[in-house]
C-alpha positions in Angstrom: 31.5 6.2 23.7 30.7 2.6 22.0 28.8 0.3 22.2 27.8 -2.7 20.4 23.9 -2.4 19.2 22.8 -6.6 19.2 19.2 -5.4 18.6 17.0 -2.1 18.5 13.4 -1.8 19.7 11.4 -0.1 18.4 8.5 1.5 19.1 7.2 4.7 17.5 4.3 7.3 18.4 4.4 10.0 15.7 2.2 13.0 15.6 2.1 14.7 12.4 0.1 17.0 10.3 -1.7 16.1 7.2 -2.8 18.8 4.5 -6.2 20.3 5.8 -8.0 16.9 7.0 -5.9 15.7 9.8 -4.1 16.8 13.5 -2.0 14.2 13.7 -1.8 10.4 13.1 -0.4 8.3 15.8 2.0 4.5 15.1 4.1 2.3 17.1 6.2 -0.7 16.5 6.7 -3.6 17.8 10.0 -4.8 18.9 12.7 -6.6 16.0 16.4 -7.9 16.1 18.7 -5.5 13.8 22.2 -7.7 14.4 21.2 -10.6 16.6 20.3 -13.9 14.8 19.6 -15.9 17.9 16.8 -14.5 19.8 13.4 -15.3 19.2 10.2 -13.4 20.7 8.1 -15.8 23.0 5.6 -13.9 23.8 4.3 -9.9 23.2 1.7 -9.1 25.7 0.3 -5.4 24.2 -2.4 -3.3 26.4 -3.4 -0.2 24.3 -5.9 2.4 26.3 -7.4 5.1 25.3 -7.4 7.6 27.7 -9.0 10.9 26.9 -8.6 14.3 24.6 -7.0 12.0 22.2 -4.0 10.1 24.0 -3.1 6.6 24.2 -1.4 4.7 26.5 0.9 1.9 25.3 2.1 -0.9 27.6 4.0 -3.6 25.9 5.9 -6.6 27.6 8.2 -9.1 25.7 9.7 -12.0 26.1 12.8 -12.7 24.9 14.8 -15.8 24.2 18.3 -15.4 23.6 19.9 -19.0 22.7 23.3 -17.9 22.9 25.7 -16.5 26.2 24.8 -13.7 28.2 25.6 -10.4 26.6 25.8 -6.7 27.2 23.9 -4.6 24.8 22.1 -1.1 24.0 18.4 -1.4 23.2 16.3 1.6 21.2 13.4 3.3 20.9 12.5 4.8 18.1 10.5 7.8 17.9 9.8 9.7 14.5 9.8 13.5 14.2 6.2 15.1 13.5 5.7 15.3 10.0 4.7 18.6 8.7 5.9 21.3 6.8 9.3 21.4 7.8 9.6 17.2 7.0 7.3 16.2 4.5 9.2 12.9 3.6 10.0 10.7 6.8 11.2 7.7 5.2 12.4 6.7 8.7 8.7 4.3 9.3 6.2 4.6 6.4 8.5 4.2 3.4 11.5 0.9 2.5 14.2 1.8 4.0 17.9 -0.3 4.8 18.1 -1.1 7.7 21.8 -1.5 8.1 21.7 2.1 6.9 19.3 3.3 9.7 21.4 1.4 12.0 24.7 3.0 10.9 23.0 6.7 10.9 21.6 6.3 14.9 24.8 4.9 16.3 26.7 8.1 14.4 24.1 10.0 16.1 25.0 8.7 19.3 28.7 8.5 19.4 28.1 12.7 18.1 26.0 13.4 21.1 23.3 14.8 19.3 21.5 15.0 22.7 17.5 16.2 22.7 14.8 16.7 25.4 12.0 13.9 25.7 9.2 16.9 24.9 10.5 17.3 21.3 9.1 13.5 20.4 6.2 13.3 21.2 6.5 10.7 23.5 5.2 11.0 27.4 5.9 9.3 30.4 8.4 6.8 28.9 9.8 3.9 30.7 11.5 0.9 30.6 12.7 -2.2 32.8 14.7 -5.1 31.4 14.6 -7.9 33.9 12.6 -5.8 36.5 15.6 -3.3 36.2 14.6 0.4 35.6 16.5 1.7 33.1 17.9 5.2 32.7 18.1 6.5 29.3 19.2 9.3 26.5 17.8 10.4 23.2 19.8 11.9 20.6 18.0 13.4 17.5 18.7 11.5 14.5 18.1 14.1 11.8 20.7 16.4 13.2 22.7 14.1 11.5 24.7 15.6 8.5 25.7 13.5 6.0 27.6 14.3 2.7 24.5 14.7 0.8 22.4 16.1 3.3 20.9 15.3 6.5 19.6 11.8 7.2 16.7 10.7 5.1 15.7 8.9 8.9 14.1 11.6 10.5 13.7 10.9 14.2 14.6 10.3 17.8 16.7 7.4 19.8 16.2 6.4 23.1 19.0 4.4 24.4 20.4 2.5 27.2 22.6 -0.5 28.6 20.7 -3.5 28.9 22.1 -7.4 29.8 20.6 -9.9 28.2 21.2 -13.3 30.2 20.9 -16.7 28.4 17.7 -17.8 28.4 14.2 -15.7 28.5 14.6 -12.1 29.2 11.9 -9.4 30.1 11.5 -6.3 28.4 8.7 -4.2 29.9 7.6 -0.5 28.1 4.9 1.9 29.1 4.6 5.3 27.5 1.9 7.6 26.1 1.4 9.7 22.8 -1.5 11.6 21.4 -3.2 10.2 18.5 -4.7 11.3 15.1 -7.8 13.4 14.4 -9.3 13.7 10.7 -12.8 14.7 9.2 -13.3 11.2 9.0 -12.2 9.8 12.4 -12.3 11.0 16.1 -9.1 9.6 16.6 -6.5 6.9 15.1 -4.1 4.6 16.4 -1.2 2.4 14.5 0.9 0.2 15.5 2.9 -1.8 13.3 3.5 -5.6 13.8 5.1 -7.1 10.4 8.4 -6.2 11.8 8.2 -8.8 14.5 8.9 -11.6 11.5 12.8 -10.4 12.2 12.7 -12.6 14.5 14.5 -15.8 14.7 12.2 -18.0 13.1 9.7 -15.6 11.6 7.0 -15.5 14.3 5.9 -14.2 17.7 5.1 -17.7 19.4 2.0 -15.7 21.5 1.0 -12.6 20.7 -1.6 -11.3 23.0 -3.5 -8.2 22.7 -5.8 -6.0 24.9 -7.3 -3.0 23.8 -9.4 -0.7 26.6 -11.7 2.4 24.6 -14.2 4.4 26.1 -17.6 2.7 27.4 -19.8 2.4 23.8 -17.1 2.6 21.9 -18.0 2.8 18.0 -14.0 1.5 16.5 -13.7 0.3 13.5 -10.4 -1.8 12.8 -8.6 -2.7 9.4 -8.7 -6.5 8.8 -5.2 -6.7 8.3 -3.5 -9.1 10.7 -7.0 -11.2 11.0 -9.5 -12.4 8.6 -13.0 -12.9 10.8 -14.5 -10.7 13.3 -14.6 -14.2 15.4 -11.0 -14.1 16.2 -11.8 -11.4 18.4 -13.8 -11.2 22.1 -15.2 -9.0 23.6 -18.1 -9.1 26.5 -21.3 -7.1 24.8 -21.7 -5.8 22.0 -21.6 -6.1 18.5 -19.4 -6.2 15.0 -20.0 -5.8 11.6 -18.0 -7.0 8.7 -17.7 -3.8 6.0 -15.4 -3.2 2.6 -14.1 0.2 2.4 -12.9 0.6 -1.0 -15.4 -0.1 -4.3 -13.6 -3.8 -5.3 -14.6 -5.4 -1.9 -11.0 -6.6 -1.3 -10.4 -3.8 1.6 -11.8 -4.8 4.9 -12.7 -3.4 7.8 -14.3 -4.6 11.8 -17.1 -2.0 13.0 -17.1 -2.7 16.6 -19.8 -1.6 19.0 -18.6 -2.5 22.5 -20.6 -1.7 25.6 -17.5 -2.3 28.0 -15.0 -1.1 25.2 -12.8 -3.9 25.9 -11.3 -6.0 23.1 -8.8 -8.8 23.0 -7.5 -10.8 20.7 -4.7 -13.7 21.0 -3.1 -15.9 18.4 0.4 -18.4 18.4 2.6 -18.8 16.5 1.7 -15.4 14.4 3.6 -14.5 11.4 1.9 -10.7 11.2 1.9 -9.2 7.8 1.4 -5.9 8.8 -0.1 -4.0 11.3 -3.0 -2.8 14.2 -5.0 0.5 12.4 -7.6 1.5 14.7 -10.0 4.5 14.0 -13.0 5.9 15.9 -15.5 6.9 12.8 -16.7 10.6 12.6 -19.8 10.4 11.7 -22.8 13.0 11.6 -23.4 13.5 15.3 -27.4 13.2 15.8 -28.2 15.7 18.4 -31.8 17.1 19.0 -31.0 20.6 19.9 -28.2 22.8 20.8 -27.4 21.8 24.0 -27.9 18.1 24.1 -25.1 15.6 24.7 -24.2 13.4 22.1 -24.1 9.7 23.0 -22.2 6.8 21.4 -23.6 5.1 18.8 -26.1 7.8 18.3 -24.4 8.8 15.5 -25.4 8.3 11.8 -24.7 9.2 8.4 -28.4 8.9 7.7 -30.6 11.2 9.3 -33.8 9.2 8.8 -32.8 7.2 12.0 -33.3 8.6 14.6 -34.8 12.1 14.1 -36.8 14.2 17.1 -37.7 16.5 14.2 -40.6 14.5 13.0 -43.5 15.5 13.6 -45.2 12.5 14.8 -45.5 10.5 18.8 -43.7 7.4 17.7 -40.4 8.8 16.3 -40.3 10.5 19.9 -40.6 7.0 21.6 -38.0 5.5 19.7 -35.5 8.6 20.3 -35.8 8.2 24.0 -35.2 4.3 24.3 -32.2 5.3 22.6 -30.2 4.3 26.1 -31.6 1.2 26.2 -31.3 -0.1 22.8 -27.6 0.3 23.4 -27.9 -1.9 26.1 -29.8 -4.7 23.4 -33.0 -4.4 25.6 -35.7 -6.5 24.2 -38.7 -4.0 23.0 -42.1 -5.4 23.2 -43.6 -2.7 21.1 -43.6 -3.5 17.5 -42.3 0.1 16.1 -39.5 0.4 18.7 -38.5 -3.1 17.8 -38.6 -3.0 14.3 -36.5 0.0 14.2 -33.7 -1.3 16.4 -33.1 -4.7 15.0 -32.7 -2.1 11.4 -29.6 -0.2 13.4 -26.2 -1.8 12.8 -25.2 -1.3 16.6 -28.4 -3.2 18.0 -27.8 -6.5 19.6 -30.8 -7.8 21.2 -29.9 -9.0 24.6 -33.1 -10.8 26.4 -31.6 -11.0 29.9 -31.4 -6.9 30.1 -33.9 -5.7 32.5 -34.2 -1.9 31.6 -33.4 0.5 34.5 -33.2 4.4 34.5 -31.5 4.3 37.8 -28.3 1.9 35.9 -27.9 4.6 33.2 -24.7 6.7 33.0 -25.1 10.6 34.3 -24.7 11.7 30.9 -27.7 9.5 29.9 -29.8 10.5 32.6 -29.0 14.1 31.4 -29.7 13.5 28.1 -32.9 11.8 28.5 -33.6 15.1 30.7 -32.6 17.3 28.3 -35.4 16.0 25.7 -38.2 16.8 28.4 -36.7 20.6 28.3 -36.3 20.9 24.8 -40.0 20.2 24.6 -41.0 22.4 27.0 -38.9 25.1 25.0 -40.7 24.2 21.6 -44.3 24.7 23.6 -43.0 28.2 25.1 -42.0 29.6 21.6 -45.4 27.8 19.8 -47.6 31.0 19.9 -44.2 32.9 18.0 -43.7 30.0 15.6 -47.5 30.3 14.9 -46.9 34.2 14.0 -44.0 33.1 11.7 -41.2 34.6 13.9 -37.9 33.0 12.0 -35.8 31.7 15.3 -32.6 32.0 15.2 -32.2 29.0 17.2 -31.4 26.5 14.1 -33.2 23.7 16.7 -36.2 25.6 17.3 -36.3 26.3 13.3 -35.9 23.1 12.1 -38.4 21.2 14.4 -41.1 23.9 13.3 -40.8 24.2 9.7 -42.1 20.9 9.3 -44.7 22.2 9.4 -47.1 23.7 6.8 -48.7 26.2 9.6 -45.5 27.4 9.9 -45.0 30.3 7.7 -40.9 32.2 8.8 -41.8 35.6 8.1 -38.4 37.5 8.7 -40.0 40.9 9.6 -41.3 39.9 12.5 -40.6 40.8 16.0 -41.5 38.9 18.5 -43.4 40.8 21.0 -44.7 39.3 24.5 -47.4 41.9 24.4 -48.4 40.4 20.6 -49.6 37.2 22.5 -52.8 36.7 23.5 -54.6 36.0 27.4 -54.2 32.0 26.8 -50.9 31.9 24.9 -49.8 34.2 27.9 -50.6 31.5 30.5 -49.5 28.7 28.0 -46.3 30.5 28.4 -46.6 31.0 32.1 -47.9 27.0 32.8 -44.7 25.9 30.8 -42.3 28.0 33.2 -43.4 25.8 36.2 -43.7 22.6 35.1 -40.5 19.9 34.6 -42.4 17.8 32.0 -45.2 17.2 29.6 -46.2 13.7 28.5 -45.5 13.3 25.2 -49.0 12.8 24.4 -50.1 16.3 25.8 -47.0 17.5 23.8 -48.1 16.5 20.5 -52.1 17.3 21.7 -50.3 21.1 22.1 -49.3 21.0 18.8 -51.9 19.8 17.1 -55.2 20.9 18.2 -56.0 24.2 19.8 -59.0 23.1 22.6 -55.4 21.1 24.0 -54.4 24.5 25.2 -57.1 25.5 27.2 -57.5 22.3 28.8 -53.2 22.2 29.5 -53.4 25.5 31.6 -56.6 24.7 33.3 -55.5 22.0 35.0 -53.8 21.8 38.4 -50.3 21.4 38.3 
């Protein structure tokens, strides 16, 4: 079997395994020429998704133009190996490498048949058309290949098949899906490499478009390395923030916050000098008790944001506008507006007209799920106020603020220890849905509040 291999696409989605803070770690390539010197790339038209428990979906579409005759040829995809403990050096995509050398090592590992199944890649759901043409393909395992010295230093697998490339502009249309990275510091990661695309004939992708899809909210930050401003990207609403990431300033990052999750970004004539990092930051995940849902952008490396905990009506306010901030509503009230336009995420946004009934379900539930976690800190007050040490870290952090509260580990609670109002405190509390949060705090503060709370008709 022979062919002759004019050029080689490639695109790579490696997951691999880091020591201790890392799953995996995702990257993909664009397409570049390995033999042909007369075929420029017109266009590259890249939609990225994320889709959920850490996969991506990558659809890429080029447009080639080849100057010269019409010609027969077998195109690649190039997928690395995981790297882990059995391959802790993949030169194949993060180190130099020759490419004549790589070339010469994946055709030996075709004409040798070194045939593999699709699930030992990584890859998913792979496919490819040239011309509108579906394309039927093979993958041989490169680092089968034994050499004198060894096997391969290019550790990975080929997908190849037939394609004609007609004079003129050709089509090249790739869809696949790969899971991405996880490390203490991100949610997930995605790479994809573009520098290679200056193989080219003539250096440059003439226009280079590129759509991105993330979750509603998303919270992304993105490596300024193919781009310089923030303002060469658009986006509907929502926010980003210019940030260094390393202590001489000269390593820059994009903090986006985008409602829709959708970003774009186009350029021509674009000579990339490297690559696409994308990273959801993992952050401290603000949560008020044990079961509450965590919502984008609630997260913070500072806990003096946004903090239930406190002991005090306002910080409560300002918690539960928390879905509506993220929509850039206008506050009217001083407090809630002065701590907003302090949160990096905030973008005020006049023409939002705040409705409960607009918010997601997991909003609605959240918002919910505050009214019941208040309700539970009023059930358990007359324990807390005998120092019974809860074992429900929520419970135990909201009361220890305060000084009343004295966590005396010997102590059982004890329905029977409770007297005749705490016992109809407890009662009232069981069939109600809600308490203002000015009768909450009264509860907590000042004991004639109790008396009047289970006097009154429901």
């Amino acid at each position: 079997m022979k062919y002759i291999l004019q050029f080689l696409i490639i695109v790579s989605c490696l997951p691999s395994l880091h020591a201790n803070d890392a799953e995996y770690i995702t990257s993909a390539n664009t397409i570049v020429p390995l033999k042909s010197k007369n075929i420029r790339l017109d266009k590259e038209i890249l939609h990225i998704k994320y889709l959920k428990n850490g996969y991506f979906s990558v659809d890429v579409l080029y447009y080639l133009y080849n100057e010269g005759k019409s010609k027969s040829t077998v195109i690649g995809f190039e997928a690395p190996q995981p790297i882990g403990e059995d391959n802790l050096d993949n030169q194949f995509f993060y180190k130099p490498y020759s490419v004549q050398k790589k070339l010469k090592a994946e055709w030996k590992a075709i004409n040798s048949q070194l045939f593999t199944k699709a699930e030992n890649s990584g890859i998913e759901h792979f496919k490819v058309k040239v011309n509108g043409e579906s394309k039927n393909y093979n993958i041989v395992d490169v680092s089968k290949l034994k050499e004198k010295k060894g096997s391969t230093p290019f550790v990975g697998y080929l997908y190849y098949f037939k394609a004609n490339l007609k004079h003129g502009l050709n089509k090249i249309h790739q869809k696949y899906t790969c899971i991405t990275s996880g490390s203490v510091d991100s949610k997930y990661e995605f790479e994809y490499i573009l520098a290679t695309a200056k193989e080219w004939k003539g250096g440059k992708i003439a226009d280079f478009r590129l759509n991105i899809q993330l979750e509603k909210f998303a919270d992304v930050s993105i490596a300024n390395t193919f781009f310089k401003s923030k303002n060469e990207w658009k986006w509907h609403k929502g926010k980003a923030v210019t940030e260094t990431y390393d202590d001489s300033g000269h390593m820059k990052e994009t903090r986006f916050y985008i409602q829709d999750g959708k970003l774009t970004f186009r350029k021509k004539d674009f000579i990339p000098k490297s690559g696409l990092f994308l990273s959801a930051p993992r952050v401290k995940e603000y949560c008020y008790s044990d079961d509450c849902e965590v919502l984008p952008y609630s997260d913070y490396t500072n806990k003096k944001y946004l903090d239930f905990f406190k002991k005090d009506y306002k910080s409560l306010k300002i918690l539960k506008n928390m879905p509506y901030a993220r929509r850039g509503y206008s506050f009217k009230t001083n407090y809630i507006a002065s701590f907003y336009k302090k949160i990096p995420w905030y973008k005020e946004d006049k023409s939002y007209k705040a409705n409960y009934n607009k918010l997601t379900p997991k909003e609605k539930n959240w918002l919910k799920n505050i009214e019941k976690f208040k309700l539970k800190i009023i059930r358990n007050l007359p324990f807390a106020k005998r120092g019974y040490k809860f074992k429900d870290e929520s419970l135990y952090a909201y009361f220890k603020q305060y000084k009343w509260y004295k966590p005396n580990k010997n102590y059982k609670a004890q329905i029977s220890d409770l007297t005749k109002t705490e016992k109809a405190l407890r009662t009232k509390v069981l069939n109600v849905k809600n308490i203002s949060d000015k009768e909450f705090f009264k509860l907590l503060i000042f004991r004639g509040a109790l008396y009047k709370f289970i006097t009154e008709q429901n």
